[in-house]
KELO-318536 format. One record per residue: residue number from 1; residue in three letters; x, z, y of N, C-alpha, C, O in turn. Coordinates in pm, whole numbers, plus 50000, padded with zeros to 5 digits. Each point is the difference from the previous one (the first is absolute). Last residue first. Layout:
BEGIN
ATOM   seq   type    n.xx    n.zz    n.yy   ca.xx   ca.zz   ca.yy    c.xx    c.zz    c.yy    o.xx    o.zz    o.yy
ATOM   NUM    ALA       X       Z       Y       X       Z       Y       X       Z       Y       X       Z       Y
...
This chain:
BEGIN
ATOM   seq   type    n.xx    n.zz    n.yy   ca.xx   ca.zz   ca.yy    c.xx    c.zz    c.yy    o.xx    o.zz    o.yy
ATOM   106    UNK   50646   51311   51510   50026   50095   50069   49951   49950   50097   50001   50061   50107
ATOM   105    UNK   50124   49803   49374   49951   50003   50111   49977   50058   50098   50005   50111   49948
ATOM   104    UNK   50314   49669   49679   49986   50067   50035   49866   50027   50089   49997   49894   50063
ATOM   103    UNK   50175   49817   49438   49983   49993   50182   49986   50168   50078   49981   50090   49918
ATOM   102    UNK   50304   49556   49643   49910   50143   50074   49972   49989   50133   50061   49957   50098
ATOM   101    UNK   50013   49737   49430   49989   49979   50111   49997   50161   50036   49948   50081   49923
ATOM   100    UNK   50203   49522   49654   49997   50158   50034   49945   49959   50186   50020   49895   50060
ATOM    99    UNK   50004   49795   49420   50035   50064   50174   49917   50086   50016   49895   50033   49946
ATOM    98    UNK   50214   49605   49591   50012   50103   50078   49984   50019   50166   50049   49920   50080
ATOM    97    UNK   49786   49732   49522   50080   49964   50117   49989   50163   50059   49899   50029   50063
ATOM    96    UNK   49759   49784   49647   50164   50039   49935   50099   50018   50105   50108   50014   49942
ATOM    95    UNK   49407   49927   50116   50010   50065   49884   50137   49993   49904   50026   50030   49883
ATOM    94    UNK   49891   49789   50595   49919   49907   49884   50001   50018   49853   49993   49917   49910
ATOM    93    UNK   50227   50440   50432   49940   49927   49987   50000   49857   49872   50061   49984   49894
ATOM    92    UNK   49972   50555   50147   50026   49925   49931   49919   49824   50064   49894   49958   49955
ATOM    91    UNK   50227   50584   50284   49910   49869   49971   50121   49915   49889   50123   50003   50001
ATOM    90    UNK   49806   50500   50282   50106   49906   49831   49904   49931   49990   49890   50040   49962
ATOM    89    UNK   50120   50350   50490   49921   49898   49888   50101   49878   49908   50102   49940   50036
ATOM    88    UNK   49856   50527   50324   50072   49958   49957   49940   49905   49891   49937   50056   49910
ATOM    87    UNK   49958   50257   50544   49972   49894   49910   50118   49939   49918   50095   49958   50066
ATOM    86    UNK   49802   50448   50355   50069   49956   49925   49959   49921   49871   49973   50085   49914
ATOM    85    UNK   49788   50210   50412   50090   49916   50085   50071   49886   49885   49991   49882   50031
ATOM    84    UNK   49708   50543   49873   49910   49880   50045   50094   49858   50101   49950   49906   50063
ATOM    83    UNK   50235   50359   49492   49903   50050   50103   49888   49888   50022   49935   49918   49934
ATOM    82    UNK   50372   49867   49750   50021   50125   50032   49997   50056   50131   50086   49973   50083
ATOM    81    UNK   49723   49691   49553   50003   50021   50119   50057   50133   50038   49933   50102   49987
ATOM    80    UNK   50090   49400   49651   49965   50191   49990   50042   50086   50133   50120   50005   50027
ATOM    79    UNK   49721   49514   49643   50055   50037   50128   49989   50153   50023   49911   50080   49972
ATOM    78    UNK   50101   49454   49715   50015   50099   49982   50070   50075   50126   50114   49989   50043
ATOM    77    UNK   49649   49476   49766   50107   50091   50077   49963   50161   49984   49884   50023   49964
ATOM    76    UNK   50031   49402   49833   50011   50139   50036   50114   50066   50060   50120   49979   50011
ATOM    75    UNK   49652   49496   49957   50088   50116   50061   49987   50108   50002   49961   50049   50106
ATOM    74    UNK   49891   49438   49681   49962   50133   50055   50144   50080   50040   50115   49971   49967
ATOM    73    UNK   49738   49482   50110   50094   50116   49943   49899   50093   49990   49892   49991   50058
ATOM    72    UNK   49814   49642   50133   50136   49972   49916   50064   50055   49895   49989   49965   49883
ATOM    71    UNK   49688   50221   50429   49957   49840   50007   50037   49932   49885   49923   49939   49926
ATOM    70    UNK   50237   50507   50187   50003   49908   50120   49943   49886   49983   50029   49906   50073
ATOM    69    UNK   49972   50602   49757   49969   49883   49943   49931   49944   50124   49899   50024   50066
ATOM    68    UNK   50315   50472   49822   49954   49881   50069   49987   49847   49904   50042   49969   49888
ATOM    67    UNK   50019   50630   50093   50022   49872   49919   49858   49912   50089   49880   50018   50020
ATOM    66    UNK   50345   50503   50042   49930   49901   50029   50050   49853   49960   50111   49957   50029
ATOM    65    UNK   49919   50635   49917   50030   49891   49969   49899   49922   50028   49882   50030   49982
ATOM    64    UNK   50329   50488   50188   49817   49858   49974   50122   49888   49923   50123   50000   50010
ATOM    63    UNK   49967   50563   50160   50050   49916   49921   49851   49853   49982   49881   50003   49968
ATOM    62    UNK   50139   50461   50277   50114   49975   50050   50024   49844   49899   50097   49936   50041
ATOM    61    UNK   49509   50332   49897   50008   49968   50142   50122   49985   50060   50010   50018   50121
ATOM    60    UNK   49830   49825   49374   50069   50105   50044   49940   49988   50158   49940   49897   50032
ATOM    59    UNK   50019   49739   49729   50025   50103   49827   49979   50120   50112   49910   50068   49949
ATOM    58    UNK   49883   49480   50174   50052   50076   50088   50002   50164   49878   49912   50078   49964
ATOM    57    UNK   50013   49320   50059   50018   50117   49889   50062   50122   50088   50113   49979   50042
ATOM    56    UNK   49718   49495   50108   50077   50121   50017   49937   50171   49877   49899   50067   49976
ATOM    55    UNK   50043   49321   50066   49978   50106   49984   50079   50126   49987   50075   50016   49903
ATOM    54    UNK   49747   49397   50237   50092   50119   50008   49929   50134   49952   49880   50021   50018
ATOM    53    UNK   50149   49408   50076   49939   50087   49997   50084   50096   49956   50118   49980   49970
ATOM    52    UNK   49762   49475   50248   50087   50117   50027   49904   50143   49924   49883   50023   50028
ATOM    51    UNK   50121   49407   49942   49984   50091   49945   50031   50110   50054   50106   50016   49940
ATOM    50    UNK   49967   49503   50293   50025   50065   49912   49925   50143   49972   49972   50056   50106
ATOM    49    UNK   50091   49401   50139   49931   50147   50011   49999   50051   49863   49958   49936   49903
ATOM    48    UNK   50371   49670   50355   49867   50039   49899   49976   50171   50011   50069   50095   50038
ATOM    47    UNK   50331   49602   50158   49910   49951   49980   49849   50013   49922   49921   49913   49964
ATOM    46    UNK   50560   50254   50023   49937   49891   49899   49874   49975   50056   49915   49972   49915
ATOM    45    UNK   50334   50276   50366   50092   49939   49928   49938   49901   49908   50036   49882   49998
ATOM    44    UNK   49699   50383   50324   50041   49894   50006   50085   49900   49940   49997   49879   50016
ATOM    43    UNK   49649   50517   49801   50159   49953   50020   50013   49830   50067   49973   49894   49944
ATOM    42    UNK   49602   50520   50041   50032   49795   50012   50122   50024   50062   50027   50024   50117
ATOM    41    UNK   49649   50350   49604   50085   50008   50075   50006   49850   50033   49929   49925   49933
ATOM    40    UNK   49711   50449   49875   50018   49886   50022   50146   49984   50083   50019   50084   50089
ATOM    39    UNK   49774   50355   49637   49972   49947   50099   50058   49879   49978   50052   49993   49889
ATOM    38    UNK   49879   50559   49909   49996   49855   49979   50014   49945   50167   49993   50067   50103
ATOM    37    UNK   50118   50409   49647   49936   49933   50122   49971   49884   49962   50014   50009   49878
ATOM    36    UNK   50053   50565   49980   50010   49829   49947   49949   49871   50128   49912   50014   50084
ATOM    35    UNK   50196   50600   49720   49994   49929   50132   49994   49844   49936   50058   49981   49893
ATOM    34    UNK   49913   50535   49831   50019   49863   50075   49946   49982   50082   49905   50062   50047
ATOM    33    UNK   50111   50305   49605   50094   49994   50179   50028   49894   50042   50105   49979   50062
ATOM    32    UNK   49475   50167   49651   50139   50027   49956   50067   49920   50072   49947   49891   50025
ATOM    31    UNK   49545   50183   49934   50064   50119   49989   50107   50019   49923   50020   50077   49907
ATOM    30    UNK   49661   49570   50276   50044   49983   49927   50082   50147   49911   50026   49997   49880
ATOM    29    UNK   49783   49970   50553   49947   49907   49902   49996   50003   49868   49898   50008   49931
ATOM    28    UNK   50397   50198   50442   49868   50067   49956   49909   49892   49877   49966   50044   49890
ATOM    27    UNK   50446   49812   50204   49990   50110   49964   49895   50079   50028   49987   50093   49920
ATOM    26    UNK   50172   49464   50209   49916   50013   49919   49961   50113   49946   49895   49999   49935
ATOM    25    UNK   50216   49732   50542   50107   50113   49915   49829   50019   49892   49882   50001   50034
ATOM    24    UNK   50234   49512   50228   49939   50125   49929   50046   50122   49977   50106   49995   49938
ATOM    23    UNK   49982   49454   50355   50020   50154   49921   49879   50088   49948   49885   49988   50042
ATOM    22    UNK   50224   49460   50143   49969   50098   50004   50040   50096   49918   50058   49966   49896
ATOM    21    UNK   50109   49582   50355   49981   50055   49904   49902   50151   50046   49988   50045   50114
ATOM    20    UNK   50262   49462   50082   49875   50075   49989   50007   50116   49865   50029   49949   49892
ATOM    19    UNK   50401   49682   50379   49896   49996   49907   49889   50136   50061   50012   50046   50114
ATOM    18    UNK   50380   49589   49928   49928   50031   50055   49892   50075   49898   49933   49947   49911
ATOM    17    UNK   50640   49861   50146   49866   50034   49893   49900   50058   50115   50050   50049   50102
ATOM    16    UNK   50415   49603   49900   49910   50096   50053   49899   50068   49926   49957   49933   49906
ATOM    15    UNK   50552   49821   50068   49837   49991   50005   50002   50135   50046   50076   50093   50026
ATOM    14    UNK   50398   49820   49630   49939   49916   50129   49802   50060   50001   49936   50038   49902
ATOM    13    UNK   50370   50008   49721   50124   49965   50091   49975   49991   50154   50080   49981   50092
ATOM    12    UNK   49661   50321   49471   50004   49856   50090   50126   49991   50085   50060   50099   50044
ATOM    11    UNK   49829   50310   49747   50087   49925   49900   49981   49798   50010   50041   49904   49935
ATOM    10    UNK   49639   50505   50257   50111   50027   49952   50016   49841   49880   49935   49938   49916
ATOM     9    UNK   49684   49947   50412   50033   50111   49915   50159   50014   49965   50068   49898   50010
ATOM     8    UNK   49799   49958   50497   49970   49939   49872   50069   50139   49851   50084   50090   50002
ATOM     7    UNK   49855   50067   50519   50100   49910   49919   49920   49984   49890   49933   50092   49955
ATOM     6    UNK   49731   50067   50327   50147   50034   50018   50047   49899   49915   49929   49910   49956
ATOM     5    UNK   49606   50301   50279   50019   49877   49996   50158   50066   49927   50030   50117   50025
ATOM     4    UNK   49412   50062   49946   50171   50007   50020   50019   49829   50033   49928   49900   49994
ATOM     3    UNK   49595   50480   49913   50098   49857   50059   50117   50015   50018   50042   50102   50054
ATOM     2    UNK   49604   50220   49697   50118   50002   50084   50025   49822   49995   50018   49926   49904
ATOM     1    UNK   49556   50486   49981   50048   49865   49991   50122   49986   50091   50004   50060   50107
């Protein structure tokens, strides 16, 4: 189970979100490379508690796709890791809206 707090969902002007969610990896279960979560969020922007859920598709040990669903939008994305330092991910937010991110870690 994870508690958070951060910026209101993508594509608000403004707020806060608070929320709860949980995880799964489903692959023994199920015997195919998911991950899925559900949980509860409360956008201050509107004032209401929202829907949060999710599922990661892991094709490869260098390649996952993960599609969100904020309550609202969905958001896929497509992420592909090169080693253990280097991330590179293609999000489509509110499922049209291009971006790119990389992170490093170390």
């Amino acid at each position: 189970m994870i508690l958070g707090t951060s910026s209101d969902r993508i594509g608000t002007p403004s707020g806060r979100s608070f929320y709860a969610t949980v995880s799964k990896n489903l692959s023994s279960e199920i015997k195919l490379p998911l991950a899925a979560y559900v949980g509860v969020a409360y956008g201050t922007y509107e004032d209401r508690f929202r829907p949060l859920a999710g599922v990661t598709v892991n094709w490869t040990q260098s390649l996952s796709s993960l599609v969100i669903f904020d309550g609202v939008k969905v958001h896929p994305s497509l992420t592909y890791a090169l080693g253990a330092r280097h991330v590179f991910t293609f999000l489509l937010a509110q499922g049209k809206n291009p971006g790119i991110s990389y992170s490093i870690s170390f």
